[in-house]
VOTORTOR-231796 format. One record per atom (N, C-alpha, C): residue number from 0; residue in one letter; atom name; x, y, z. Coordinates in nm, 3 decimals, padded with zeros to 5 digits. Atoms other than C-alpha are relative to their C-alpha. Example, Ala and Ser with C-alpha at 12.3 -4.5 7.8 and 13.67 -1.06 7.14 Angstrom:
// VOTORTOR-231796
+-----+------+------+---------+---------+---------+
| pos | code | site |       u |       v |       w |
+-----+------+------+---------+---------+---------+
|   0 |    A |    N |  00.089 | -00.119 |  00.000 |
|   0 |    A |   CA |  01.230 | -00.450 |  00.780 |
|   0 |    A |    C |  00.090 |  00.120 |  00.000 |
|   1 |    S |    N | -00.082 | -00.119 | -00.006 |
|   1 |    S |   CA |  01.367 | -00.106 |  00.714 |
|   1 |    S |    C | -00.077 |  00.109 |  00.073 |
+-----+------+------+---------+---------+---------+
//
This chain:
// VOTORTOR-231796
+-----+------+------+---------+---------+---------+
| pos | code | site |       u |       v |       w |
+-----+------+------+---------+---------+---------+
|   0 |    X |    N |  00.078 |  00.054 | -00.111 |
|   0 |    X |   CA |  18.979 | -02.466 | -00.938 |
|   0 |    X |    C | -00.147 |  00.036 | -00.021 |
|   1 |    X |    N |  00.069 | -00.032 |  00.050 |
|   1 |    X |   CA |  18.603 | -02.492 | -00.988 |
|   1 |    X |    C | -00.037 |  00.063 |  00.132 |
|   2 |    X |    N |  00.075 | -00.030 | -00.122 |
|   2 |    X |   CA |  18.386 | -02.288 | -00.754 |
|   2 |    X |    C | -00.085 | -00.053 |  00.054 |
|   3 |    X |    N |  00.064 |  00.091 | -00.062 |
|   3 |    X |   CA |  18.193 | -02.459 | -00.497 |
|   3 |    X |    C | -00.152 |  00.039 | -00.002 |
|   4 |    X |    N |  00.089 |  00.016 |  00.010 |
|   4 |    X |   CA |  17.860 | -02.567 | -00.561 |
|   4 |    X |    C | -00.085 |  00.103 |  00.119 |
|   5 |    X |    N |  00.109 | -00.065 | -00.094 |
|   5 |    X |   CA |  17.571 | -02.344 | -00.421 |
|   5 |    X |    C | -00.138 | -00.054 | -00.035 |
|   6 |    X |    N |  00.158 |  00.051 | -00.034 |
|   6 |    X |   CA |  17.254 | -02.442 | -00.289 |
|   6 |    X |    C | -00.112 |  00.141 |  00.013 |
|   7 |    X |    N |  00.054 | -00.112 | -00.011 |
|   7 |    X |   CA |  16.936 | -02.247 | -00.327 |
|   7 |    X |    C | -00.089 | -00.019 |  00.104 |
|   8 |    X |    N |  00.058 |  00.006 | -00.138 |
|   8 |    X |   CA |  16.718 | -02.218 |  00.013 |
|   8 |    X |    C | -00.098 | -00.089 |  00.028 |
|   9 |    X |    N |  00.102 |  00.101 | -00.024 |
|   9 |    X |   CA |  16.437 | -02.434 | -00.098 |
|   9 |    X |    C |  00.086 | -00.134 | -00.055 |
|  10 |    X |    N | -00.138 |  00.162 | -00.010 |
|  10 |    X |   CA |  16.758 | -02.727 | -00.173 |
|  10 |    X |    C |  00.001 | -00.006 |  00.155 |
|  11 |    X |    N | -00.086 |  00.051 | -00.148 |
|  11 |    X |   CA |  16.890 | -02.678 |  00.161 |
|  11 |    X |    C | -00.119 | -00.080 |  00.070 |
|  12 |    X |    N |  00.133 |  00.042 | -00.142 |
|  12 |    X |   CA |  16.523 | -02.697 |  00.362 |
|  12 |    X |    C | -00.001 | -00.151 | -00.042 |
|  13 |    X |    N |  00.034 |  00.151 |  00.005 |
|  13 |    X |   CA |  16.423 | -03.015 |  00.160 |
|  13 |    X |    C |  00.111 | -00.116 |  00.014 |
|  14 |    X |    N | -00.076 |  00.107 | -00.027 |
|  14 |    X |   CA |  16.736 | -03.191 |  00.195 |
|  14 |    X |    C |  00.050 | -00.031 |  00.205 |
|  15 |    X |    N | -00.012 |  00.070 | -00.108 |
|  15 |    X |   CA |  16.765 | -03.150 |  00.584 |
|  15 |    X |    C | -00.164 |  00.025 |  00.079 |
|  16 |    X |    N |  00.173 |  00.029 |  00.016 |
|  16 |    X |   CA |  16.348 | -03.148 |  00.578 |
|  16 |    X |    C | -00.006 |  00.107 |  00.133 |
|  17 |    X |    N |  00.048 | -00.161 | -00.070 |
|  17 |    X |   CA |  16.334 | -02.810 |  00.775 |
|  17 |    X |    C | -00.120 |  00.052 | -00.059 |
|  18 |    X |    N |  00.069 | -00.080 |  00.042 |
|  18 |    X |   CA |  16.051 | -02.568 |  00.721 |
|  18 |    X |    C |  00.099 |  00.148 | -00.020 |
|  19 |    X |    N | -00.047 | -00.129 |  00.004 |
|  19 |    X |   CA |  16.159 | -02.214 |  00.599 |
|  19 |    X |    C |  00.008 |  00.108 |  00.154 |
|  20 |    X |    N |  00.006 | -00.103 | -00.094 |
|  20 |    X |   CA |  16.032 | -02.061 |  00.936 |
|  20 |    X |    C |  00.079 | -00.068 |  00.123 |
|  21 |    X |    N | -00.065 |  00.058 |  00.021 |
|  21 |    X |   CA |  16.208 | -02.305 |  01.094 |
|  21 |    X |    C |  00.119 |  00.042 |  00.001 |
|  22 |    X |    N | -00.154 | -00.017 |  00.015 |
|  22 |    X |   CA |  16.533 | -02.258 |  00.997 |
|  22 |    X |    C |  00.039 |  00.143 |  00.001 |
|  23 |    X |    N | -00.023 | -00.097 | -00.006 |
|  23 |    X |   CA |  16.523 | -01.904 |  01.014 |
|  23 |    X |    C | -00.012 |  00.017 |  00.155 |
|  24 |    X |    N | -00.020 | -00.025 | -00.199 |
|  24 |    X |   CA |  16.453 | -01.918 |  01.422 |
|  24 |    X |    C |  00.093 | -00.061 |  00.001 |
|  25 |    X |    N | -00.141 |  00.038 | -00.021 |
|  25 |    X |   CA |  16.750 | -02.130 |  01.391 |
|  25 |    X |    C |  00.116 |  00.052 | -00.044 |
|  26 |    X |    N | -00.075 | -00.082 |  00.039 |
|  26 |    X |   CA |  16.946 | -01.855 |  01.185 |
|  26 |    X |    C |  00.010 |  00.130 |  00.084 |
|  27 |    X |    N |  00.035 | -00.130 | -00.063 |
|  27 |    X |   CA |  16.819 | -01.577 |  01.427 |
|  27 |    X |    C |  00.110 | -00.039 |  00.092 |
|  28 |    X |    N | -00.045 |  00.036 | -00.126 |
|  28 |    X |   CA |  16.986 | -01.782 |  01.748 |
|  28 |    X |    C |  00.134 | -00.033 | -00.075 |
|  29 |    X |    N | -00.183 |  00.086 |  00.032 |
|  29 |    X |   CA |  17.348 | -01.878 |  01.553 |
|  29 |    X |    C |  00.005 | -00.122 | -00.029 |
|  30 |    X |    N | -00.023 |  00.164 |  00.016 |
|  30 |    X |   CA |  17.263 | -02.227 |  01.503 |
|  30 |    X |    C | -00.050 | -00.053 | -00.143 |
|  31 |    X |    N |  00.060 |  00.053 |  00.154 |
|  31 |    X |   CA |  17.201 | -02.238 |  01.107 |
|  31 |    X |    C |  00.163 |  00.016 | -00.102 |
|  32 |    X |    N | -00.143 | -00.071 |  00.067 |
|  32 |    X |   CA |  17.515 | -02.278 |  00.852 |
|  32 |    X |    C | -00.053 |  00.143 | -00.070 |
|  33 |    X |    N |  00.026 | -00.101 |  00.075 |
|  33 |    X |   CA |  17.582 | -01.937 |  00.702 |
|  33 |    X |    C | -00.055 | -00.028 | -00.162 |
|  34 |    X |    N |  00.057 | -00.022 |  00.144 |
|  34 |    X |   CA |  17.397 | -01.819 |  00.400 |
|  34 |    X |    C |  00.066 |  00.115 | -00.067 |
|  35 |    X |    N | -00.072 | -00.086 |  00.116 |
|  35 |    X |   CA |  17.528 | -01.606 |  00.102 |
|  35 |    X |    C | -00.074 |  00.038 | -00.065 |
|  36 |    X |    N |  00.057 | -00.081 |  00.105 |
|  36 |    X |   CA |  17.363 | -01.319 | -00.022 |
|  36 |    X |    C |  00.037 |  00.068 | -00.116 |
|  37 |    X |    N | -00.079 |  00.006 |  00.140 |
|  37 |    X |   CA |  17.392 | -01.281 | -00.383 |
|  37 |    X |    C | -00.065 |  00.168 | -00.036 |
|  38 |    X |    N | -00.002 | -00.170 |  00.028 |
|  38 |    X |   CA |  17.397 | -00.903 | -00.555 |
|  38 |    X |    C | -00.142 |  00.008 | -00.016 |
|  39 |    X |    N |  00.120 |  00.042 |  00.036 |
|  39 |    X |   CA |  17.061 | -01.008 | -00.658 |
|  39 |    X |    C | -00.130 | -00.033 |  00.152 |
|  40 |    X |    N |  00.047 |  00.007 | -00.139 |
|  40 |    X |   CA |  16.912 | -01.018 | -00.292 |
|  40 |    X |    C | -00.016 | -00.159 |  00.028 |
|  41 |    X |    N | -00.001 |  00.165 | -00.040 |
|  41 |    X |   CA |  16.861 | -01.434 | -00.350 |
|  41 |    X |    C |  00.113 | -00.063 |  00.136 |
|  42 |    X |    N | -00.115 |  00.053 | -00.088 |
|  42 |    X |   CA |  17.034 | -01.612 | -00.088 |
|  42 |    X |    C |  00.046 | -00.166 | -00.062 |
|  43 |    X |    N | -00.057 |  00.147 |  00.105 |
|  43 |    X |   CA |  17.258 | -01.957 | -00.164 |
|  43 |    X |    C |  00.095 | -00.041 |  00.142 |
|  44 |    X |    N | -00.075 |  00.014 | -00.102 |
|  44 |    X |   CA |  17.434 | -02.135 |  00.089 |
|  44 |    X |    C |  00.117 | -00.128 | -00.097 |
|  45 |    X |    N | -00.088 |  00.078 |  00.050 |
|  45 |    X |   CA |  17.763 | -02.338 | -00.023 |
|  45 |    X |    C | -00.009 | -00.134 |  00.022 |
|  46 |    X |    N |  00.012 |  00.139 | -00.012 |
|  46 |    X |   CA |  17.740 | -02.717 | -00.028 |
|  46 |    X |    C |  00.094 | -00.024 |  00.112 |
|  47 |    X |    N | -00.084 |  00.057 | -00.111 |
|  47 |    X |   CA |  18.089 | -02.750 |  00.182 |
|  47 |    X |    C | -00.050 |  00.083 |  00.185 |
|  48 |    X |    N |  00.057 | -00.088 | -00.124 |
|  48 |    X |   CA |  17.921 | -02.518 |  00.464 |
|  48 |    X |    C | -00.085 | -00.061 |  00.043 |
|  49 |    X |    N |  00.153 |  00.087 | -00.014 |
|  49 |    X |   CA |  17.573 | -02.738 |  00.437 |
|  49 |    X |    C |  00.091 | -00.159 |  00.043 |
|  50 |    X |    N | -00.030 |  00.144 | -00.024 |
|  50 |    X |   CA |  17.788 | -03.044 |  00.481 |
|  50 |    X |    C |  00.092 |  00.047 |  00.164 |
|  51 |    X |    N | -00.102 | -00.037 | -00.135 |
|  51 |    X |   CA |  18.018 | -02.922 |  00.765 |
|  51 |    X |    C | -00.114 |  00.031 |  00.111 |
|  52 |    X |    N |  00.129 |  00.002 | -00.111 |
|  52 |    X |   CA |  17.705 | -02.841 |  00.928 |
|  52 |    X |    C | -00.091 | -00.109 |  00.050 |
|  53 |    X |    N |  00.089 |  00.166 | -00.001 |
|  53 |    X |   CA |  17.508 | -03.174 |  00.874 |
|  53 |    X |    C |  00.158 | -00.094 |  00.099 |
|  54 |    X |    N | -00.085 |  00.066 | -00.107 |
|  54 |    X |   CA |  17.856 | -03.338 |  01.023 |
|  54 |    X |    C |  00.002 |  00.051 |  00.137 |
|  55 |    X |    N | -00.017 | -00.038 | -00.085 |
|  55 |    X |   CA |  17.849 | -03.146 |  01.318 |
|  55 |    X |    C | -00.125 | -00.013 |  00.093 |
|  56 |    X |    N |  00.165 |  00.006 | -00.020 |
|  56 |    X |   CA |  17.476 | -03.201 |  01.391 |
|  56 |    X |    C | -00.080 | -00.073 | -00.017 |
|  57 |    X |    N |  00.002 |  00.107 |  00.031 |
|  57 |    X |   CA |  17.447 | -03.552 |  01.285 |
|  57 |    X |    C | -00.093 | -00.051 |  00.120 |
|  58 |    X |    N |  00.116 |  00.069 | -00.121 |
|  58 |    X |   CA |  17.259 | -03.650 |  01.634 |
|  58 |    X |    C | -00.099 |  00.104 | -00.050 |
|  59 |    X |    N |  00.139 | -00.057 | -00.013 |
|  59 |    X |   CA |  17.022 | -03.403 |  01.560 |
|  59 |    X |    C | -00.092 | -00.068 | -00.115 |
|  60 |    X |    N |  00.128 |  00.045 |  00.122 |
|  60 |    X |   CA |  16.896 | -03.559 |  01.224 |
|  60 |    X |    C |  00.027 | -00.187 | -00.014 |
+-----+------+------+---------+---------+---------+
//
């Protein structure tokens, strides 16, 4: 099974055209999909997490 595609933070913003600061007041309040911090301090968020989120939130964009 392959492992699921990860996105890196400046993918996610430009594909649902967020700003960084932005989406972090929307990570502060619970309302951002989770992100995945890598051993490496980078963060990556999973494609099926970024999509489950865009379906759920579809009126908003």
């Amino acid at each position: 099974m392959a492992r699921p595609q990860m996105l890196k933070l400046p993918e996610v913003l430009e594909e649902i055209n967020m700003s960084r600061a932005a989406f972090y007041r929307m990570r502060a309040r619970g309302q951002a999909p989770q992100l995945v911090k890598l051993p490496n301090g980078h963060l990556r968020m999973r494609r099926t997490d970024l999509d489950e989120w865009l379906s759920g939130n579809a009126a908003a964009y």
